[in-house]
DRENVO-35474 format. One record per residue (C-alpha): x, y, z. Coordinates in steps of 0.02 Angstrom, whole numbers, padded with zeros to 5 digits, always signed. Layout:
! residues N
XYZ/...
This chain:
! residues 325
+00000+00000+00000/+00137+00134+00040/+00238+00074-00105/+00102+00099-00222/+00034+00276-00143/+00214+00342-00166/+00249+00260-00345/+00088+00337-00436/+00117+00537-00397/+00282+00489-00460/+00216+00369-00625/+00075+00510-00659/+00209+00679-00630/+00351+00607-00746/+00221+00550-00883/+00152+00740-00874/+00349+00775-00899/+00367+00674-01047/+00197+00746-01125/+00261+00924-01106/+00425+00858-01180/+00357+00799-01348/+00238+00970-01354/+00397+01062-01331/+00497+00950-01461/+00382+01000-01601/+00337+01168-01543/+00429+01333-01528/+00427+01464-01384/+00295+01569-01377/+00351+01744-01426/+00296+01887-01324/+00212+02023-01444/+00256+02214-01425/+00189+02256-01251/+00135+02416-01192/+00231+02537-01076/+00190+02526-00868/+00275+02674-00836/+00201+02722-00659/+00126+02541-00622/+00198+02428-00472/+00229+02243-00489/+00289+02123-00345/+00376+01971-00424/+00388+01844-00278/+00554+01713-00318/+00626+01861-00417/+00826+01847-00383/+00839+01692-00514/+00776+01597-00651/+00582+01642-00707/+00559+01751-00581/+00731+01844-00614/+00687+01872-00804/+00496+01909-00769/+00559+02058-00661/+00699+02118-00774/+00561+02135-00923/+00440+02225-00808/+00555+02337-00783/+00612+02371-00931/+00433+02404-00974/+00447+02531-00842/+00366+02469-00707/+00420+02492-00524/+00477+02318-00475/+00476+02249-00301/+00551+02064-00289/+00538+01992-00128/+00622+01846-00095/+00719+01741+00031/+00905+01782+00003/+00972+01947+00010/+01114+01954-00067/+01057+01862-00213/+00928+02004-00219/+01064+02128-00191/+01138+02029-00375/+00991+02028-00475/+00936+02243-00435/+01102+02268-00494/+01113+02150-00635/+00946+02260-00700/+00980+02424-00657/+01134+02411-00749/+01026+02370-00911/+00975+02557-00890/+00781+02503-00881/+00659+02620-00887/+00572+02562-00709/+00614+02554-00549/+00678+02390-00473/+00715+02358-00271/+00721+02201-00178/+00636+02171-00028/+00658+02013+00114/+00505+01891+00112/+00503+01724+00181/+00351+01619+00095/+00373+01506+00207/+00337+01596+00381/+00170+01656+00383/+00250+01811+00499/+00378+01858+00367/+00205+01856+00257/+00137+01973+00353/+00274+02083+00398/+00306+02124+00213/+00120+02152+00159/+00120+02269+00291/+00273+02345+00254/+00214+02356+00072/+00039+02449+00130/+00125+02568+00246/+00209+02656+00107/+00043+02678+00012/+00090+02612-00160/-00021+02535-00276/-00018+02377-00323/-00058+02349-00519/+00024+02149-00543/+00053+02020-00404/+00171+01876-00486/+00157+01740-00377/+00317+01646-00446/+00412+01593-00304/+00427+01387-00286/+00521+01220-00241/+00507+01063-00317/+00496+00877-00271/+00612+00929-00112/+00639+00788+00047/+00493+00807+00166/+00521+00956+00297/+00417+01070+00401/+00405+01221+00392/+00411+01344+00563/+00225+01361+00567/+00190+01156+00527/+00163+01148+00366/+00225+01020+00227/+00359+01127+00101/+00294+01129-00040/+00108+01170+00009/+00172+01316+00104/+00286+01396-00021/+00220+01354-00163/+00035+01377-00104/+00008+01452+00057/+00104+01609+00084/+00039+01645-00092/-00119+01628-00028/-00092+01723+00135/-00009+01857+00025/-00126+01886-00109/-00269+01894+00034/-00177+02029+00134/-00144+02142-00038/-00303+02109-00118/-00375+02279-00049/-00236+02356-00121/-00241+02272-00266/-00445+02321-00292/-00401+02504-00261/-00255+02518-00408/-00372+02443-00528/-00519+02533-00642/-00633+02449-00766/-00532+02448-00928/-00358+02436-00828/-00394+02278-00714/-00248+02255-00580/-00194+02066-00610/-00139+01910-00519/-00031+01793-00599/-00013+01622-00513/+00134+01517-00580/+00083+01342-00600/+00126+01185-00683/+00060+01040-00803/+00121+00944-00625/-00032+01006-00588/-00139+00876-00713/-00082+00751-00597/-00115+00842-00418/-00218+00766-00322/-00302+00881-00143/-00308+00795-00006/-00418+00876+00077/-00391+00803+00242/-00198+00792+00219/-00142+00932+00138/+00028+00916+00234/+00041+00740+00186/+00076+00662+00360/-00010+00497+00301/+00094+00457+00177/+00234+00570+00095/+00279+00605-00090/+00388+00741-00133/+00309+00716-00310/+00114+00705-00271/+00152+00868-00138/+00225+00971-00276/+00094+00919-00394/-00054+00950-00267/+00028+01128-00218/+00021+01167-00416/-00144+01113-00424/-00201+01220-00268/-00134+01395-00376/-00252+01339-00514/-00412+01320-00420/-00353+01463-00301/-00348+01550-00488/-00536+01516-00523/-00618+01559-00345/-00530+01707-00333/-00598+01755-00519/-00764+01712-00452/-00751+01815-00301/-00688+02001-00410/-00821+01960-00538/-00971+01935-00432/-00904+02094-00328/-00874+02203-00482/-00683+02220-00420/-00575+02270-00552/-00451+02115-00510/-00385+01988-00640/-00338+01823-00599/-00235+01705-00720/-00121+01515-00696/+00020+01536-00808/+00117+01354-00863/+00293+01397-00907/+00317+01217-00975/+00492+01139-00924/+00625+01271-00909/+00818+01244-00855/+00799+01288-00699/+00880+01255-00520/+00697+01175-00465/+00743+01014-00559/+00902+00995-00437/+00805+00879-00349/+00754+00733-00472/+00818+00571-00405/+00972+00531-00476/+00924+00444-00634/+00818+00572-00685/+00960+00706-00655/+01081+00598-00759/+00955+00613-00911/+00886+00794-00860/+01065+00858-00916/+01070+00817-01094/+00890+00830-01122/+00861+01008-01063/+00995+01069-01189/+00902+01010-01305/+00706+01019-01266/+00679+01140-01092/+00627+01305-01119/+00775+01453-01068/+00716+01545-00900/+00696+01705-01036/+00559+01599-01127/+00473+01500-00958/+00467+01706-00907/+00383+01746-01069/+00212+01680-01013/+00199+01777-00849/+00257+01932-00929/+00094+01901-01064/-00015+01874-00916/+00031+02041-00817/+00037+02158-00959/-00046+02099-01119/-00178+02215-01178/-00287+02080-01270/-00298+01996-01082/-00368+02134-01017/-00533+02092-00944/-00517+01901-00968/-00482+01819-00795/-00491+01633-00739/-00407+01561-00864/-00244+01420-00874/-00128+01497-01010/-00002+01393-01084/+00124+01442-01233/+00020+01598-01266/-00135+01517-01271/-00293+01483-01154/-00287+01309-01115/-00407+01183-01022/-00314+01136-00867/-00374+00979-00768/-00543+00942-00760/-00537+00941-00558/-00480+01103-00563/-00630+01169-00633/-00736+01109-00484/-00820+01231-00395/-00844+01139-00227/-00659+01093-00214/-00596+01273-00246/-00736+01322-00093/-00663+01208+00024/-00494+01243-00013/-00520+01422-00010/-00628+01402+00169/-00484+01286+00236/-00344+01403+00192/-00409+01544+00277/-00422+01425+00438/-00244+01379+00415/-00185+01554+00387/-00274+01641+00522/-00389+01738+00388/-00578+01764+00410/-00679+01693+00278/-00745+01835+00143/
């Protein structure tokens, strides 16, 4: 029984791998059309020192946005401001210390971010691990639900006033929730969401992934039926050479190598999708969707159920400390 409820997240995760491999083998990159100036908008790029998140912030600001990343290691966010400033980019770029994974370091930097009075025009939450050993975090929770998922939650929830207040009909603000095709093989478990029962570094990545999506929709549901000028999109990078696949198990890093000089997606290019989803003009207005490659896609059909995004929703707020909207 334990053998075989560790062996299918893995089985299901690696054959949504291959999948993504062939699309990408016989498919080019989307290619981000000419997008129009933010000069005067704010963005916060969460997991913006490296990788996606890195090259999702350096286009933001070149598009003249002021660009917040908050992250986890300061002097790699000391690197990457510099890195883009010395592009000469038209925006404004500063890095600011957020821990995803303390629901206190959460809440200190929303704070921090309201008491200056900004607005808040894009929220990319990028910032992830993947497929990591099984560890707590300080508050309790499994990694990859609380990185990946939670603080994203708790964060989004404590700037969503803010986020309501930059927007206007015609010039949404907009939420852009990295996830994964990991995600068509996430499975909730409602009742152990930290995986205590039985742990798989695969099926908790994949159920954290899936958790964004349907976090995606409900939220969509929530600024439409309130008439708040909020956007919410899942973006799906597809595989990108990235430090997240550092922790394949060793077979799978042996072959990752070759294969990803060949077939994964450059950080520049996972970026490309996020960037589409913050800025694009012919998004405006069109929330709730899963985009992948440039396109709207149908992500999995669980993810479209309305009673599983309520419960999630109701039992995140209990695990954050939020009251239920």
């Amino acid at each position: 029984m334990w053998l075989q409820a560790a062996l299918v997240p893995l089985l299901r995760l690696y054959l949504c791998g291959i999948k993504v491999l062939i699309y990408q083998m016989f498919n080019r990159s989307f290619a981000l059309p000419v997008l129009p100036k933010q000069n005067g908008r704010v963005a916060i790029v969460t997991g913006g020192t490296r990788g996606m998140g890195y090259e999702t912030a350096r286009h933001l600001a070149s598009l003249g946005m002021h660009v917040i990343i908050a992250g986890n290691e300061r002097e790699e966010g000391a690197e990457a401001v510099r890195k883009i400033r010395e592009e000469g980019v038209e925006g404004k770029v500063e890095f600011v210390f957020m821990d995803l994974t303390s629901l206190k370091s959460v809440r200190h930097f929303a704070q921090t971010f309201k008491n200056r009075g900004l607005p808040l025009h894009v929220l990319v939450n990028n910032a992830g691990t993947m497929m990591v050993p099984e560890r707590k975090t300080e508050d309790g929770f499994e990694l990859h639900f609380a990185l990946n998922y939670l603080g994203h939650f708790l964060l989004t929830n404590l700037l969503l006033d803010t986020l309501k207040r930059s927007g206007r009909q015609g010039c949404c603000s907009r939420i852009v929730n990295m996830s994964s095709a990991t995600h068509y093989a996430g499975v909730m478990h409602m009742h152990d969401l930290n995986r205590r029962i039985c742990y798989s570094s695969h099926g908790a990545y994949a159920q954290s992934k899936l958790a964004l999506v349907l976090l995606t929709y409900y939220l969509q549901e929530q600024m439409t039926a309130g008439g708040f000028p909020v956007t919410t999109y899942a973006v799906d990078p597809g595989m990108v050479d990235t430090a997240l696949y550092n922790n394949l198990w060793s077979l799978a890093q042996a072959l990752k190598k070759p294969v990803a000089k060949i077939l994964f997606r450059t950080p520049a290019e996972g970026a490309s999708i996020s960037v589409y989803a913050a800025v694009a003009s012919e998004l405006e207005g069109a929330g709730g969707c899963y985009l992948y490659n440039g396109q709207k896609t149908q992500s999995s059909d669980v993810s479209y159920d309305s009673e599983l995004q309520a419960e999630l929703w109701k039992k995140s707020c209990e695990l954050v400390g939020l009251q239920e909207n």
